[in-house]
C-alpha positions as CSV (number, residue, x, y, z in Angstrom):
1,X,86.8,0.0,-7.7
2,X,88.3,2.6,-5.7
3,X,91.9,3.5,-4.9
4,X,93.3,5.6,-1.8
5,X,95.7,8.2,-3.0
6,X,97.1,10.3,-1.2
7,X,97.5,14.1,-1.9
8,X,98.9,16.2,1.1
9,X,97.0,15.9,4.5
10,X,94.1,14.3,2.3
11,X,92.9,10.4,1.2
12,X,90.7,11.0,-2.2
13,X,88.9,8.5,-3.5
14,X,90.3,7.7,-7.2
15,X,87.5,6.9,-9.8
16,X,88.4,3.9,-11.8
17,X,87.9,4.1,-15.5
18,X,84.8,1.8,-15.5
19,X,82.9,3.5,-13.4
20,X,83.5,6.8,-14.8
21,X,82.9,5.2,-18.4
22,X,79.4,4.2,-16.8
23,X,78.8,7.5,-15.1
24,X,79.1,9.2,-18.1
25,X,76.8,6.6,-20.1
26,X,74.1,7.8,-17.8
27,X,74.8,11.7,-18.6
28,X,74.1,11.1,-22.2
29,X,70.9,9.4,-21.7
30,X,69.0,12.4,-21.3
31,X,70.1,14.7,-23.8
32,X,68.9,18.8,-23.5
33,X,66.7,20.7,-26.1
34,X,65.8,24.6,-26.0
35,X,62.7,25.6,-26.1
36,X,62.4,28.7,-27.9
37,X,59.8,31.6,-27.7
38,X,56.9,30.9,-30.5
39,X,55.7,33.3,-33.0
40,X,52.6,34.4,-31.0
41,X,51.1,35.9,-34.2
42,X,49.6,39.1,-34.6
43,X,53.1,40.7,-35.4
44,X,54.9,40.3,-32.2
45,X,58.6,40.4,-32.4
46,X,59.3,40.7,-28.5
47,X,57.6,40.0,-25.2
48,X,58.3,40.9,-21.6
49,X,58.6,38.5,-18.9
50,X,56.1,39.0,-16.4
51,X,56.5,35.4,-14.2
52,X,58.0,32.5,-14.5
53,X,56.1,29.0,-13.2
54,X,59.1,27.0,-13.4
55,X,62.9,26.8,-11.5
56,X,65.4,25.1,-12.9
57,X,65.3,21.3,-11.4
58,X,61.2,21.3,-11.7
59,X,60.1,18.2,-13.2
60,X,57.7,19.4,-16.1
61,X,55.1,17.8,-18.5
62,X,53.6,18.8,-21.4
63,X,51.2,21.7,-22.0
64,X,52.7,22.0,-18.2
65,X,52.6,26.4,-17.7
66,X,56.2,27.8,-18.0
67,X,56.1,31.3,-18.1
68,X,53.7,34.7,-18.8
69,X,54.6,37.1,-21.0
70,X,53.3,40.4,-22.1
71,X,53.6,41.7,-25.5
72,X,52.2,45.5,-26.7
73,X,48.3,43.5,-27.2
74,X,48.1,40.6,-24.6
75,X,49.2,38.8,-22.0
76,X,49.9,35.2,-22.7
77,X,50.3,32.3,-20.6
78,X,53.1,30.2,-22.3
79,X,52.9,26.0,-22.0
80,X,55.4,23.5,-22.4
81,X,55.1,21.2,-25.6
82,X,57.2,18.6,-23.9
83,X,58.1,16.3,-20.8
84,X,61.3,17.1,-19.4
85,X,63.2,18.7,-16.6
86,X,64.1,22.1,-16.7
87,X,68.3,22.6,-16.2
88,X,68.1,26.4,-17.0
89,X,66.1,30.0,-17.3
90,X,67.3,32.5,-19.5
91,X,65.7,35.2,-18.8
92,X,64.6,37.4,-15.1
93,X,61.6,39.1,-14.7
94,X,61.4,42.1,-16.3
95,X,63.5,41.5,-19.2
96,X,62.5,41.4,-23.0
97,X,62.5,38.5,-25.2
98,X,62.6,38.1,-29.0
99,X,60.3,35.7,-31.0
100,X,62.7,32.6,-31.7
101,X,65.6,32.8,-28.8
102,X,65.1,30.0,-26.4
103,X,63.3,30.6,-22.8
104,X,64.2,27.4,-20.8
105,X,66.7,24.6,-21.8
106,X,65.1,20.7,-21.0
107,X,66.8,17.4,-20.3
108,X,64.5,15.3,-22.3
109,X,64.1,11.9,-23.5
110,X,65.6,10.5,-26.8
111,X,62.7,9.7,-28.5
112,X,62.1,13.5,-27.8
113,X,65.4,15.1,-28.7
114,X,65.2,12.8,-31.8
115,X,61.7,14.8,-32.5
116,X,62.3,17.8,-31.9
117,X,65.9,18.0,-33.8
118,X,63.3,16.5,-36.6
119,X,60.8,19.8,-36.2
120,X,58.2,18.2,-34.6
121,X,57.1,18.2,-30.8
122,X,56.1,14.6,-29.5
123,X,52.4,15.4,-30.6
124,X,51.0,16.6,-33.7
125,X,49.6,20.3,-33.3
126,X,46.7,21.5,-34.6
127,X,46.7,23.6,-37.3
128,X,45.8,27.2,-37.0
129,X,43.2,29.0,-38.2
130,X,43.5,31.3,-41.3
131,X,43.6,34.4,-40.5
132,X,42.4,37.2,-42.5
133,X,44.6,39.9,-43.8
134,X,45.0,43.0,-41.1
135,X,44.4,46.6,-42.0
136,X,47.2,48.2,-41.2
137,X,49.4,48.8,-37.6
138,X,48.4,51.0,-34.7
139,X,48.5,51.4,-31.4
140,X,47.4,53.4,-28.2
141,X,47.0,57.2,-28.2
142,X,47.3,59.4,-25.0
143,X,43.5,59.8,-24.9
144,X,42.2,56.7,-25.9
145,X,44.8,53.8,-27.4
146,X,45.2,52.4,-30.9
147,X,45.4,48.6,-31.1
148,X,47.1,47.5,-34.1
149,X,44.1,46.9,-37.0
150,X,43.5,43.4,-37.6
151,X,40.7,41.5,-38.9
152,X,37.1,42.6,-38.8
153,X,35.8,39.6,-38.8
154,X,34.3,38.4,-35.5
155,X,35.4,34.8,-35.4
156,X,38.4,34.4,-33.3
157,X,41.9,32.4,-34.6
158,X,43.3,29.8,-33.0
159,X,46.5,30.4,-31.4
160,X,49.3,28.5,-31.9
161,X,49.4,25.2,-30.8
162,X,53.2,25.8,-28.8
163,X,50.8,28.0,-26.7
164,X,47.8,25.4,-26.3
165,X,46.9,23.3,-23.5
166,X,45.0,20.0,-23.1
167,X,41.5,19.7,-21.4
168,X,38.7,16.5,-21.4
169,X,35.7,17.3,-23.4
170,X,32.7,14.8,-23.9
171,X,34.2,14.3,-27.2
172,X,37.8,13.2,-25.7
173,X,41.0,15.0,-25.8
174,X,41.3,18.8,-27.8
175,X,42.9,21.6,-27.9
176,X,42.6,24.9,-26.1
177,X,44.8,28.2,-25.1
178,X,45.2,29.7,-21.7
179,X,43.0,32.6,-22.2
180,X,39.7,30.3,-23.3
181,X,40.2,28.7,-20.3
182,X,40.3,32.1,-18.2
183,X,37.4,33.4,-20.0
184,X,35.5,29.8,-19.3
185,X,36.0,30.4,-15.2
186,X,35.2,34.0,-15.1
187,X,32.1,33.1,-17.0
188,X,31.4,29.8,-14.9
189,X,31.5,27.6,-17.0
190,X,32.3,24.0,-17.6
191,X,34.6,23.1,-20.5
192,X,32.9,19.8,-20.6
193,X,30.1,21.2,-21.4
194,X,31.0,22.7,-24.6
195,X,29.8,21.3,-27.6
196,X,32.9,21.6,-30.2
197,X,33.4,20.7,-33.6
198,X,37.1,19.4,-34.2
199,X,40.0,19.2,-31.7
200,X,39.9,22.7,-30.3
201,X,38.2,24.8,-28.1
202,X,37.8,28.2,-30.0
203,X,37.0,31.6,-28.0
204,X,34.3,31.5,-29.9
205,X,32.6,28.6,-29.0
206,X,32.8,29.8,-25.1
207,X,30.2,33.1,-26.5
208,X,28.2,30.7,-28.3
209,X,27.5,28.6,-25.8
210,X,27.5,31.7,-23.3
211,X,24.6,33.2,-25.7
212,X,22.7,29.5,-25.6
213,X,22.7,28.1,-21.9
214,X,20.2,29.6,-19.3
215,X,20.2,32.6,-17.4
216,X,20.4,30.3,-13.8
217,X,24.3,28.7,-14.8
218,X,25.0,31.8,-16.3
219,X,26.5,33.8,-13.9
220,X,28.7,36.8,-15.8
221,X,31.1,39.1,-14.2
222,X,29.9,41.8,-12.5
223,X,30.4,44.9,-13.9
224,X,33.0,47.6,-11.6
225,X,32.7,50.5,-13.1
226,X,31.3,53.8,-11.6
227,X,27.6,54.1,-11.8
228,X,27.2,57.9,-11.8
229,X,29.3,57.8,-15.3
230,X,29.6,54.6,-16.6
231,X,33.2,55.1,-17.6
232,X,35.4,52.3,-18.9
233,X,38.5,54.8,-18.8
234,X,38.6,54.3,-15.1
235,X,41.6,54.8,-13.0
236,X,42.8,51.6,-11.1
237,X,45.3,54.1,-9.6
238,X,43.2,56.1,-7.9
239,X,42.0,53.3,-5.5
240,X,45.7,52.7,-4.8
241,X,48.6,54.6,-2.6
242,X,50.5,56.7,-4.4
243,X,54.3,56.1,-4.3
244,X,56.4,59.5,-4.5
245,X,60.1,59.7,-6.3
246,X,62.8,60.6,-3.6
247,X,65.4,60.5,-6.4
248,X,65.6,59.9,-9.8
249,X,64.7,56.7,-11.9
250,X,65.6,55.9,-15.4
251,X,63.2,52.5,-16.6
252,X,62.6,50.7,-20.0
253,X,59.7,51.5,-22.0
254,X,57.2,49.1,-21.5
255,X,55.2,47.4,-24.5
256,X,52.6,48.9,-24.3
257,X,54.4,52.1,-24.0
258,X,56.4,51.2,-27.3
259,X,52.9,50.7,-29.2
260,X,52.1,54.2,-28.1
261,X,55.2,55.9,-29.3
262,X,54.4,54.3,-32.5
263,X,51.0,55.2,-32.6
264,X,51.9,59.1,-31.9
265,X,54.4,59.0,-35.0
266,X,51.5,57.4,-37.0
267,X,48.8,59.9,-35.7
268,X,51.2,63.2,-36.4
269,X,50.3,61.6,-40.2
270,X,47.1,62.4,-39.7
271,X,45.3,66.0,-40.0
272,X,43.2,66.4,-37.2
273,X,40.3,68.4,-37.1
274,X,37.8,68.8,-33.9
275,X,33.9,69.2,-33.6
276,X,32.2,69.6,-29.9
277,X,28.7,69.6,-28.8
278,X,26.7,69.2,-25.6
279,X,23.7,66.6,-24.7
280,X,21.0,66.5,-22.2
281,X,21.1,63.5,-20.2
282,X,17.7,63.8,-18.4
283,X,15.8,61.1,-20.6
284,X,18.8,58.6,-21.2
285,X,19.3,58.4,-17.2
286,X,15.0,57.5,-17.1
287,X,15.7,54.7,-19.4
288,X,19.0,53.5,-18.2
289,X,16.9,53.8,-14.2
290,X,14.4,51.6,-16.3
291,X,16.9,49.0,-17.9
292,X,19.0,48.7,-14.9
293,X,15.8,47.0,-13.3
294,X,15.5,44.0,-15.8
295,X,19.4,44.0,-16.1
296,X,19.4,43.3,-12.9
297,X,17.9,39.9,-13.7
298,X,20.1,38.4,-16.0
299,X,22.9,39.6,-13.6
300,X,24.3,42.7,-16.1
301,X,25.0,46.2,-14.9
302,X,23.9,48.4,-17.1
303,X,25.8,51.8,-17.4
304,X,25.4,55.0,-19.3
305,X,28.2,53.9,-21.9
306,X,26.4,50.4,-23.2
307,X,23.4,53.2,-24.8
308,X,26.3,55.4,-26.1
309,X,27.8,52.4,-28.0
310,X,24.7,51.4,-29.2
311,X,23.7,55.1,-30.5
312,X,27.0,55.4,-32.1
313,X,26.5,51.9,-34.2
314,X,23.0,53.4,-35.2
315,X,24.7,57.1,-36.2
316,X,27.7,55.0,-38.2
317,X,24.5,53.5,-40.5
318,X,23.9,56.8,-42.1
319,X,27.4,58.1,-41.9
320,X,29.8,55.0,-42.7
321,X,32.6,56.7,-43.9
322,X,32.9,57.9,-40.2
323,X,33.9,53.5,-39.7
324,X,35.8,53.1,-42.4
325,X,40.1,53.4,-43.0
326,X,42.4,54.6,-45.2
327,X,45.1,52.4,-47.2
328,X,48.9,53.6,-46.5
329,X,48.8,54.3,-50.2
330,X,45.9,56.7,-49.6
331,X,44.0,55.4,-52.7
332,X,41.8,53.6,-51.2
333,X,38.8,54.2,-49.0
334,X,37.7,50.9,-46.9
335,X,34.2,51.3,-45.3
336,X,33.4,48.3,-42.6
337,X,30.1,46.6,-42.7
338,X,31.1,45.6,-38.9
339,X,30.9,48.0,-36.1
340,X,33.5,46.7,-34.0
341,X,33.7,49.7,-31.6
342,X,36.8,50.6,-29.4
343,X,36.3,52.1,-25.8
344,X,40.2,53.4,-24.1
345,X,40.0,51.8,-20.7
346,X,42.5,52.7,-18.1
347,X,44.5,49.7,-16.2
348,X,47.7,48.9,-14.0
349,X,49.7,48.0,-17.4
350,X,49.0,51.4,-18.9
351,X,46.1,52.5,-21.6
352,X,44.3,49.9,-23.3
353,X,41.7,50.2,-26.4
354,X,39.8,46.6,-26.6
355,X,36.6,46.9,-29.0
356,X,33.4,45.3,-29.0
357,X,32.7,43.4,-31.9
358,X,29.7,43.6,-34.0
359,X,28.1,46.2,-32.4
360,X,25.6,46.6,-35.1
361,X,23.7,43.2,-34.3
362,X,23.8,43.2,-30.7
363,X,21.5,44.6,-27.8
364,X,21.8,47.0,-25.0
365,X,22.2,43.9,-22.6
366,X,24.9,42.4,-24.7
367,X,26.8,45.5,-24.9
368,X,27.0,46.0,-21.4
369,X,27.8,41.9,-21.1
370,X,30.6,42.5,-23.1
371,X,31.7,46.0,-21.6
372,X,32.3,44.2,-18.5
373,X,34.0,41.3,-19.5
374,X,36.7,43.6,-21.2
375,X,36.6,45.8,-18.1
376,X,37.4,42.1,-16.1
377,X,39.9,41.2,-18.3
378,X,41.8,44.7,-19.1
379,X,41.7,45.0,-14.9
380,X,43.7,41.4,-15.0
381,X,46.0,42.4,-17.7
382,X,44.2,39.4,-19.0
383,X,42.8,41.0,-22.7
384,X,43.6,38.7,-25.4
385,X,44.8,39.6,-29.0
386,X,41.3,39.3,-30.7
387,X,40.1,41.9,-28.1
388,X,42.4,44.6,-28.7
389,X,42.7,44.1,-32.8
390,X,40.1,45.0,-35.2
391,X,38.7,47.9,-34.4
392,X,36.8,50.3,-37.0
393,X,35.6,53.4,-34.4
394,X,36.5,54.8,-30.8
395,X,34.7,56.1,-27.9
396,X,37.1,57.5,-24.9
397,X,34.9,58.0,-21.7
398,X,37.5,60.3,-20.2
399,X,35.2,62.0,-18.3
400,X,34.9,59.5,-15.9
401,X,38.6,60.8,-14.7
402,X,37.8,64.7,-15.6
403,X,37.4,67.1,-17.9
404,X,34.9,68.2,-20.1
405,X,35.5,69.3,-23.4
406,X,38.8,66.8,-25.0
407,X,41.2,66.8,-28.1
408,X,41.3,63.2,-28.6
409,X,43.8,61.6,-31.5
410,X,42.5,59.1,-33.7
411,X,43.4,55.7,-33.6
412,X,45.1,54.6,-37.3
413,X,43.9,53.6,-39.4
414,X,41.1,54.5,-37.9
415,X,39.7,57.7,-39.0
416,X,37.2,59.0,-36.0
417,X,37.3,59.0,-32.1
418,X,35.0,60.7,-29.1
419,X,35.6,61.5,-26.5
420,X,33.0,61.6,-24.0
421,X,33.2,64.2,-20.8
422,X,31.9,64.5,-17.3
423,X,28.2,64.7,-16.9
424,X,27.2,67.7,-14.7
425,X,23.9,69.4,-13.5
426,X,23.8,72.7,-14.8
427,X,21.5,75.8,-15.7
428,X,19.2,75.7,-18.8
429,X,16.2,77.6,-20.6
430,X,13.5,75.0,-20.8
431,X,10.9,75.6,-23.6
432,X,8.6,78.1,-21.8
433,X,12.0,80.3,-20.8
434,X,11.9,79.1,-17.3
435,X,15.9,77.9,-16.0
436,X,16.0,74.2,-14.7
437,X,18.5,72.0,-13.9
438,X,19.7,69.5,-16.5
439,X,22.1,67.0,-16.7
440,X,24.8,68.0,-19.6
441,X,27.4,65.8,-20.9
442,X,30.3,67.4,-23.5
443,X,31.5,65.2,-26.2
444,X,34.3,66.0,-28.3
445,X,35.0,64.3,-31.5
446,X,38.2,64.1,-33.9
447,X,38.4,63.1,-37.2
448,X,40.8,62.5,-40.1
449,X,40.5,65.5,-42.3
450,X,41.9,63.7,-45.7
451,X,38.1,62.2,-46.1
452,X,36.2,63.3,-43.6
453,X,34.5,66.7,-43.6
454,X,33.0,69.2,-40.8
455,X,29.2,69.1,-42.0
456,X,30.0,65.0,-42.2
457,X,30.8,65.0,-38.7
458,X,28.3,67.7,-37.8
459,X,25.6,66.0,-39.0
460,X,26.8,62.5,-37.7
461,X,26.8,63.9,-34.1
462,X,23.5,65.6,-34.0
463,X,22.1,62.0,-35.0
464,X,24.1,60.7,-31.8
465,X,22.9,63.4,-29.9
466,X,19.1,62.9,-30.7
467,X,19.7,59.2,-29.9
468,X,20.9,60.1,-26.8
469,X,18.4,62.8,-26.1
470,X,15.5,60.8,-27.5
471,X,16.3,57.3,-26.7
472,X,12.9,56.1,-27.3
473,X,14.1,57.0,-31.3
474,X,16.5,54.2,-31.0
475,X,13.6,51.8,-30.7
476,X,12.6,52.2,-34.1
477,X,16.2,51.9,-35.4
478,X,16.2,48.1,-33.9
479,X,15.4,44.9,-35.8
């Protein structure tokens, strides 16, 4: 088969035409396929490349981890739809991919090349659930960030099923994404055990079944936010070193950076106007003293900010227009039945505005549950789509940083925001004109001037404020 030849001080070994005509059989037996970046959904044109899980020359499988990415609302862990081994990357860390350019290229099988070419993957996806039509685009604001609007409604869609992975229920084989399974371990909990309806595991179905088991195997996150304020706007920088500039640095702007520049164009649509007040905290801090006690026992840590969510859904019943948004055509007034209520929290990727949905029907408890289940997850860089979209009305607990008295920009289409300052003891005239100490908290609200009005917001923050200052009140407000 071989012939010595010789070529200067050299013997190479000459191929005969066979073996290369066998040699190169075996190359085309395992033809290559791209595998391009999915539409995530959600309106998400490009993603950054946080980590790759893969090398090329790694044997993969499918629904097999290839790659996280970060896009201006989530991070997302991306999976592989087929079996294959991967013979290139192209992209590094750091850099920006667009929605339909390839991420990896595979040397797959036939049958698979054959399928793919055919636009299908070598299973059948799942189809995604119907979405309902967003409100309009917006993102996060210096003070406390703007998620783009999405629906209100409260039941999470699927994600696509390019970015779903397999797991074994007691029903057999379905369908779930990366993040249900994150937010399954954080809470605890077996994916066998969930009851499901279908072939997929929905975010949904994880709170369902979180809101049905016991209070022994559930065992939720703790809470990490300051007691003394209860802020969610806490600084995950200021537990870490600083790092000083010895020369100059010119970097891209980030995702979440881009969503705010956009959101600053949008809000300088807006005209602002501002309303302030002060509240005495003396007879929340009793109750939340009191609360924290049977909190305790389902394993919750309950913070000032859970009652000033609450007293904010209960202050939106009489004043709705203060939850409502404006259509870009600025005929039409929407005002949302849901309370799905934004808090600006602070974390390592930059300024993020996840909201708690349906505010309206849930208790003290289960605002705090889900206060620190975003706090988990926006800590992780972990906050899903669902979590940051939606949102009819913003609280910024800034205070928790500094400051006292705010100008906070509204969150389009939203068309009101507070933001909530530091609490301090200081000097006050009690009833019989004797000075005491008292605990006073500044809150500073903004709202859209096109539909809004001064006495509307004047009126709607003296109701907060006697919810605050009265919290028994809010008992009789409660069904």
């Amino acid at each position: 088969m071989y012939r010595q030849v010789r070529r200067g001080l050299l013997h190479v070994p000459r191929v005969s035409s066979a073996f290369r005509s066998f040699h190169a059989s075996r190359q085309t037996m395992m033809p290559q396929i791209s595998f391009n970046l999915a539409d995530i959904g959600e309106g998400i044109a490009e993603v950054e490349v946080l980590q790759w899980f893969v090398k090329p020359g790694d044997k993969i499988s499918q629904f097999q981890n290839l790659v996280e990415v970060q896009s201006d609302k989530a991070t997302v862990e991306i999976t592989s739809r087929f079996d294959g081994v991967v013979t290139k990357v192209h992209y590094e860390v750091g850099a920006v991919a667009k929605v339909g350019s390839p991420l990896i290229d595979l040397e797959v099988s036939e049958e698979v090349a054959a399928a793919n070419s055919a636009g299908s993957g070598p299973k059948k996806a799942a189809p995604a659930a119907k979405k309902v039509e967003p409100l309009k685009k917006a993102a996060p604001t210096p003070v406390a960030a703007a998620p783009k609007a999405a629906p209100v409604a409260p039941t999470p869609t699927a994600a696509p099923a390019s970015l779903s992975s397999i797991v074994r229920t007691k029903t057999g084989k379905v369908l779930t994404t990366p993040s249900v399974r994150r937010l399954a371990r954080e809470h605890n909990i077996d994916l066998d055990d969930i009851p499901v309806e279908g072939d997929r595991i929905l975010k949904g179905d994880i709170l369902n079944y979180i809101a049905q088991i016991s209070d022994s195997k559930y065992q939720p996150p703790v809470e990490e936010t300051p007691d003394a304020t209860s802020s969610t706007t806490t600084s995950s920088s200021s537990s870490s070193s600083f790092e000083f500039l010895t020369e100059s640095q010119t970097i891209p702007v980030n995702p979440i950076q881009k969503m705010m520049v956009k959101s600053m164009n949008a809000a300088l649509k807006v005209p602002h106007f501002g309303y302030a007040d002060e509240i005495e905290m003396d007879a929340l801090d009793e109750l939340r003293k009191q609360l924290k006690v049977v909190a305790a026992e389902r394993g919750v840590k309950v913070t000032y900010l859970p009652l000033m969510i609450k007293a904010a859904s209960l202050s939106l019943k009489y004043y709705p227009i203060l939850n409502s948004s404006v259509s870009e055509d600025e005929g039409f007034i929407t005002m949302h039945a849901h309370h799905n209520i934004s808090v600006a929290m602070d974390t390592p990727k930059g300024l993020l505005v996840p909201n708690i949905k349906n505010v309206e029907s849930k208790s003290i408890l289960e605002i705090a549950e889900d206060l620190g289940r975003l706090q988990t997850l926006a800590s992780q860089g972990k906050l899903g789509p669902n979590d940051l979209t939606g949102g009819t009305f913003s609280l910024s607990n800034i205070g928790s940083i500094g400051g006292t008295y705010m100008g906070p920009v509204i969150m389009v289409p939203q068309v009101a925001i507070g933001a909530i300052g530091k609490i301090q003891t200081l000097p006050r005239f009690n009833k019989a004109g004797e000075v005491v100490p008292v605990k006073i908290m500044n809150v500073s609200w903004s709202g859209d001037h096109r539909i809004i009005d001064g006495a509307t917001m004047a009126r709607f923050s003296t109701k907060w404020k006697n919810f605050l200052e009265n919290p028994t009140s809010m008992l009789s407000e409660l069904k």
